[in-house]
C-alpha positions in Angstrom: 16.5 -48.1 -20.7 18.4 -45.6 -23.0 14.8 -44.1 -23.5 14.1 -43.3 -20.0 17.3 -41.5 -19.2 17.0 -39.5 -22.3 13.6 -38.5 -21.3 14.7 -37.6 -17.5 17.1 -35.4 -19.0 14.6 -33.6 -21.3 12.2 -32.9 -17.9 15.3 -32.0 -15.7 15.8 -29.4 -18.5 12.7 -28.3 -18.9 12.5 -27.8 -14.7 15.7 -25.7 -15.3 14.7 -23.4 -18.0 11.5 -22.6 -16.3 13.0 -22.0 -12.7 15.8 -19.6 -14.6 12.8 -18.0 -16.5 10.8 -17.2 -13.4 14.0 -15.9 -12.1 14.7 -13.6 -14.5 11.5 -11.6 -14.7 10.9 -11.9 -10.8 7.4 -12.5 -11.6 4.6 -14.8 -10.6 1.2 -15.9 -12.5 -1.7 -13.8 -10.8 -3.5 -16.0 -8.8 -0.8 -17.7 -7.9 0.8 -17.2 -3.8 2.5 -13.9 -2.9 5.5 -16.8 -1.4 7.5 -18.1 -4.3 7.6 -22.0 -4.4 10.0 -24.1 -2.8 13.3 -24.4 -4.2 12.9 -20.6 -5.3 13.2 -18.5 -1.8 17.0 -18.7 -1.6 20.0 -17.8 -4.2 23.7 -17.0 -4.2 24.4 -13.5 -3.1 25.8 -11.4 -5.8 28.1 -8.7 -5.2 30.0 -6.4 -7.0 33.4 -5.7 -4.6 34.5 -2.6 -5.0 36.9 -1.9 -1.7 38.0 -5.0 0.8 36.1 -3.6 3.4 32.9 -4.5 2.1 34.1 -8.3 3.4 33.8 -6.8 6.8 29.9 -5.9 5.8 28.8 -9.2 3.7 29.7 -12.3 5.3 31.2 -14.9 3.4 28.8 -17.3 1.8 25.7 -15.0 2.2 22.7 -15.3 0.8 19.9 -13.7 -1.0 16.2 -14.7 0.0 13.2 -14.0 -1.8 10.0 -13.6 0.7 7.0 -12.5 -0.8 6.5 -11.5 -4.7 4.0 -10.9 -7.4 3.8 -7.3 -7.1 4.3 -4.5 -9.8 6.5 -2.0 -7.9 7.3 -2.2 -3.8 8.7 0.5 -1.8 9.2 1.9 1.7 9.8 -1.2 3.5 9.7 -0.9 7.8 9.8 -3.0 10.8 7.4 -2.7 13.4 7.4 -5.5 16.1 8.4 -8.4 13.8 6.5 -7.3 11.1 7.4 -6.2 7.2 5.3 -3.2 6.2 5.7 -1.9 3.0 4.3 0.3 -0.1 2.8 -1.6 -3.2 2.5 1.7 -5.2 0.7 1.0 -8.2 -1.9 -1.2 -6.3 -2.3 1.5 -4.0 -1.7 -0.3 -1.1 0.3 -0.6 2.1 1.1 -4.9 2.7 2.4 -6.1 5.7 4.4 -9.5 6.1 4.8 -11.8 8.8 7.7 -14.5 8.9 5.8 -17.9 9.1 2.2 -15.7 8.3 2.6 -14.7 4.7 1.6 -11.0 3.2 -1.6 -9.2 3.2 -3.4 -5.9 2.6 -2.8 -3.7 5.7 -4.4 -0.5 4.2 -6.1 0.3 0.6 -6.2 3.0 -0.6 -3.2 4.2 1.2 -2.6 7.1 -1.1 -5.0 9.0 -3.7 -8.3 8.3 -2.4 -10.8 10.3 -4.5 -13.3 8.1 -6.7 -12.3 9.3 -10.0 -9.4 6.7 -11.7 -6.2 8.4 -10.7 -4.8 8.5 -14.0 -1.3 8.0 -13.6 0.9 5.2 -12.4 1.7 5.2 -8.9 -1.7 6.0 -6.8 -0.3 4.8 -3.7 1.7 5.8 -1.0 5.3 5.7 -0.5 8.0 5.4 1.9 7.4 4.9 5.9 9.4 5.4 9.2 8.7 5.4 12.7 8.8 7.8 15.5 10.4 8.0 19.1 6.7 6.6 20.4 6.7 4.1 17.4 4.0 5.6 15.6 4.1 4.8 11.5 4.7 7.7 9.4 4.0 8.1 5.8 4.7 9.7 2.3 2.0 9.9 1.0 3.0 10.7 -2.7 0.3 10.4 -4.7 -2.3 11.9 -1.7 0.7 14.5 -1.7 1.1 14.8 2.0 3.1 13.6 5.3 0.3 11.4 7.6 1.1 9.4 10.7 -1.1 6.3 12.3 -1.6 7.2 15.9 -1.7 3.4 16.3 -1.0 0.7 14.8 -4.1 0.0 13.0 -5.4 0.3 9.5 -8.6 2.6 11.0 -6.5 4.5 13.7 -6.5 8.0 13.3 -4.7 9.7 10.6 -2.8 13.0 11.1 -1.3 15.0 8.4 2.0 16.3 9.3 2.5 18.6 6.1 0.3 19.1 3.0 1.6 22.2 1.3 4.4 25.0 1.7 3.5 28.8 1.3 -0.1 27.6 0.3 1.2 25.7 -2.5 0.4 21.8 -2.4 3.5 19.4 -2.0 4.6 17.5 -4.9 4.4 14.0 -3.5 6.5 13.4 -0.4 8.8 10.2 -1.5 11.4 9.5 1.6 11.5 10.3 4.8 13.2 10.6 8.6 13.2 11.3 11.8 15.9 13.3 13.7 16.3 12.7 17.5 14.7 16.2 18.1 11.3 15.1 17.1 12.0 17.0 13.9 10.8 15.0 10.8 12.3 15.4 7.4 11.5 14.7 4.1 11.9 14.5 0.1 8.9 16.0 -2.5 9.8 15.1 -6.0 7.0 14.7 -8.5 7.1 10.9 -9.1 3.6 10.8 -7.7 2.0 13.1 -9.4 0.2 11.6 -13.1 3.0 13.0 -15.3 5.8 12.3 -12.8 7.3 15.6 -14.2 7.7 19.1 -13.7 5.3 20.1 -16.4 2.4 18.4 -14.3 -0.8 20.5 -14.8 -1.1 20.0 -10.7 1.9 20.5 -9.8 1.8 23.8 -7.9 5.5 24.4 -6.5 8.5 25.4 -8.9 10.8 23.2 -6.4 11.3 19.6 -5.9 12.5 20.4 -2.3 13.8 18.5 1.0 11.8 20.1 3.7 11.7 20.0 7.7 9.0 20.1 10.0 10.4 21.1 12.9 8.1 19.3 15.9 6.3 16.7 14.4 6.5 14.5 16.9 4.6 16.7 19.4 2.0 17.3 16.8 -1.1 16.5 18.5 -3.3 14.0 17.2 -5.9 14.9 14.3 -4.4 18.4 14.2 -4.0 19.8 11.4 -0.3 20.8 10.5 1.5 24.2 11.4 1.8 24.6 7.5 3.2 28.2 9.1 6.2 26.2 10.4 7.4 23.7 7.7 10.9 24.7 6.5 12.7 24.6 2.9 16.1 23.3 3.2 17.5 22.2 -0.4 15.8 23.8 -3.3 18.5 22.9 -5.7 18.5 19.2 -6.4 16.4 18.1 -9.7 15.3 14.8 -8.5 15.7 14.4 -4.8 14.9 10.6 -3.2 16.4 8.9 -0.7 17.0 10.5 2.6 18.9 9.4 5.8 20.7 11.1 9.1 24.5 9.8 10.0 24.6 7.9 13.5 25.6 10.9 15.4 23.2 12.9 13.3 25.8 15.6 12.0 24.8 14.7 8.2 22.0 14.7 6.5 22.4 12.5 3.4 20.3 13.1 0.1 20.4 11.3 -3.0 19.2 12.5 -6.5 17.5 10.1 -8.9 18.1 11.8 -12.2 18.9 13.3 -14.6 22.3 12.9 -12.5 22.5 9.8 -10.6 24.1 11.1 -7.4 24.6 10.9 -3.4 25.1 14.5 -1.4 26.3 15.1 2.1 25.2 18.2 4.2 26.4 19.4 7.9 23.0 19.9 10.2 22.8 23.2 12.0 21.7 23.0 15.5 18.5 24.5 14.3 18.2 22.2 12.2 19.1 23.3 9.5 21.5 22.3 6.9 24.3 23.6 5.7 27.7 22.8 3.3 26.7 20.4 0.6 28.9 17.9 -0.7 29.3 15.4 -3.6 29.4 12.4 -2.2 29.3 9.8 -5.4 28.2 10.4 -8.8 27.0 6.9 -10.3 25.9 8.8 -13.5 27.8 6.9 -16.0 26.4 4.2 -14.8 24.5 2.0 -17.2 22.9 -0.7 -14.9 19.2 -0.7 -14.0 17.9 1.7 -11.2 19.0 4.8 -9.6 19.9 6.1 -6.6 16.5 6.2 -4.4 15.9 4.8 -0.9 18.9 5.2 2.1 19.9 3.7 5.2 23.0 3.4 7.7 24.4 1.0 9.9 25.6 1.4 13.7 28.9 2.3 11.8 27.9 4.9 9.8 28.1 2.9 6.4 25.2 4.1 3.9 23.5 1.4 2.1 21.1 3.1 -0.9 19.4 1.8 -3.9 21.3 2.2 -7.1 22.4 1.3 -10.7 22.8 -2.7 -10.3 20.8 -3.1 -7.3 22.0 -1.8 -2.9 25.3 0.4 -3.0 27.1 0.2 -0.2 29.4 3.4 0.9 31.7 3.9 3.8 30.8 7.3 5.7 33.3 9.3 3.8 31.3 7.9 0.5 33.7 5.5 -0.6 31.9 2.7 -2.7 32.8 -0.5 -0.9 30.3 -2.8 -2.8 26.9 -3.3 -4.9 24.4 -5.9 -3.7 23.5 -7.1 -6.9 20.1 -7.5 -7.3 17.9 -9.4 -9.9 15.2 -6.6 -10.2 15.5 -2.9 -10.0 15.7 -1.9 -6.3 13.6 0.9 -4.4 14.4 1.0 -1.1 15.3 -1.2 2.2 14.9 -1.4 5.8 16.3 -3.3 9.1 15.1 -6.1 10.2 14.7 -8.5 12.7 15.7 -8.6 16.5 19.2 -7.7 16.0 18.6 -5.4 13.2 21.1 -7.7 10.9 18.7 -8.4 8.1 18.2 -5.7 5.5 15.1 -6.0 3.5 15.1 -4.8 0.1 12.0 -3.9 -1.8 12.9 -4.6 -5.6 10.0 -4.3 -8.1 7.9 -7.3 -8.1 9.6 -8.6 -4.4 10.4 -8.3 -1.1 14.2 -9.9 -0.5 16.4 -10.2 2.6 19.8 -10.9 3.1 21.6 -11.2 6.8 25.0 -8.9 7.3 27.4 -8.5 9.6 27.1 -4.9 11.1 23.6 -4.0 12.8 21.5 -1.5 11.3 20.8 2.1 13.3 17.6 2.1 15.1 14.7 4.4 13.2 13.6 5.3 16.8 16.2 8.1 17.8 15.9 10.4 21.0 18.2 12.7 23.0 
């Protein structure tokens, strides 16, 4: 009898030091399901509390779910009529995932598309967003342009928004949104080209610039873009990722990814336009994993971003509040479900979720 209960306990260990194993890398054998097994979907949130008002943000109790995994680096993540879309870079792929369906290949290739190897590591496409008629719109990174679907459909027609400023290429567009005006903005570093730096044999522009094109949205389809038209606004940031308007659109927020890990604030113009930067945060000292990189708000004006640790969360003024600690390092996130409650986070090899308090602002803005 002794024998038996020793040997329960040496397989109830062994089930324990695998499950915290699995947990720890965030990865699954290939082969295997893209839904991690039961007993593995749901975890303790982890957060790093900063301010009080961050309990007014994360309810008491939450927690952090796990939905699909088994990738090697996810970004871009938007909802589209109860469905996940989102960037697997490196496979050069845009997924989509269901709740109750499961994950599959929406679109491959979704960024470089010639049939030489690509030679670098991130072939695919990056960050997406929606319009005020609901039409997806892409990075492109690696294919180095801004596209939109004008449906929802992996062969609907494809229309590039911006390729190249002053008949220079674009780097590789990374983040991007939409401003009530049916302008679009949007981010260029190089993390899409082969080198990912500025030395890049085919990198054409001296910049790594945020840029505006100022009526996308009226861009008729399978024209080509009014490369004449597209607009320089911030020349001056090294690294520049994440990208996201305030509510009441009087702020344009841009975060840098390195060599200084920081969050900037500028007034928008009525043209457009932007003016007055400010220093938000600077996370620099930071040692965690990850950097800043993908940005959204809430109804309230909060900015949630990825950064060192895993989702910062910052009141409007830029106070940290709180850090969503995450087991991976994170990318970027989106706003969810009916109520726009459940932030999805794309973090490396998964897709997580974890349900707030405060609604998320609606991509789909018009005057």
């Amino acid at each position: 009898m002794k024998a038996i209960k020793i040997l329960h306990l040496l397989v109830l260990a062994l089930i324990v030091s695998g499950f915290a194993a699995i947990m720890a890398t965030g990865r699954v054998a290939a082969g295997k399901a893209a839904m991690p097994a039961a007993g593995m979907e749901s975890m303790p949130l982890n957060v790093d509390r900063l301010d009080p008002a961050v309990d007014r943000i994360i309810p008491s109790g939450a927690r952090l779910q796990r939905v699909t995994t088994g990738y090697k680096w996810v970004e871009g993540p938007v909802w589209v009529h109860g469905t996940l879309f989102f960037a697997a870079i490196k496979t050069n792929s845009i997924r989509r995932w269901t709740p109750g369906v499961g994950a599959s290949i929406f679109l491959q290739p979704s960024g470089y598309k010639d049939s030489a190897p690509y030679g670098g590591p991130e072939p695919g496409s990056n960050a997406m967003t929606l319009d005020a008629r609901g039409r997806l719109t892409v990075a492109g990174h690696a294919q180095r342009d801004v596209f939109r679907f004008e449906s929802l459909s992996p062969t609907a027609t494809e229309t590039v928004l911006a390729d190249s400023y002053q008949g220079k290429r674009l780097n590789s567009p990374n983040d991007l949104v939409y401003r009530s005006d049916g302008s679009l903005y949007f981010t260029d570093p190089p993390y899409g080209l082969r080198t990912q730096n500025d030395s890049d044999p085919h990198k054409e522009l001296k910049v790594n610039g945020v840029y505006r094109i100022p009526h996308a949205l009226e861009q008729k389809p399978g024209a080509p873009p009014d490369r004449a038209a597209l607009q320089l606004l911030i020349s001056d940031l090294p690294r520049p990722n994440g990208i996201a308007f305030s509510p009441d659109e009087k702020y344009l927020y841009v975060d840098n990814s390195e060599p200084k890990k920081q969050w900037w604030r500028y007034r928008v113009l009525p043209d457009g336009r932007v003016t007055d930067p400010k220093l938000l945060y600077d996370a620099t000292s930071d040692p965690r994993l990850g950097g800043p990189d993908g940005m959204k708000v809430d109804v309230e004006g909060n900015i949630y971003s990825a950064g060192p640790g895993g989702v910062w969360i910052f009141s409007p003024e830029g106070k940290p509040l709180g850090v969503i600690l995450m087991p991976e390092r994170t990318a970027n996130m989106a706003w969810g479900g009916p109520d726009r409650k459940t932030l999805y986070i794309a973090a490396s090899t998964s897709i997580y979720r974890v349900r707030l308090n405060i609604p998320g602002e609606p991509l789909i803005r018009q005057k």
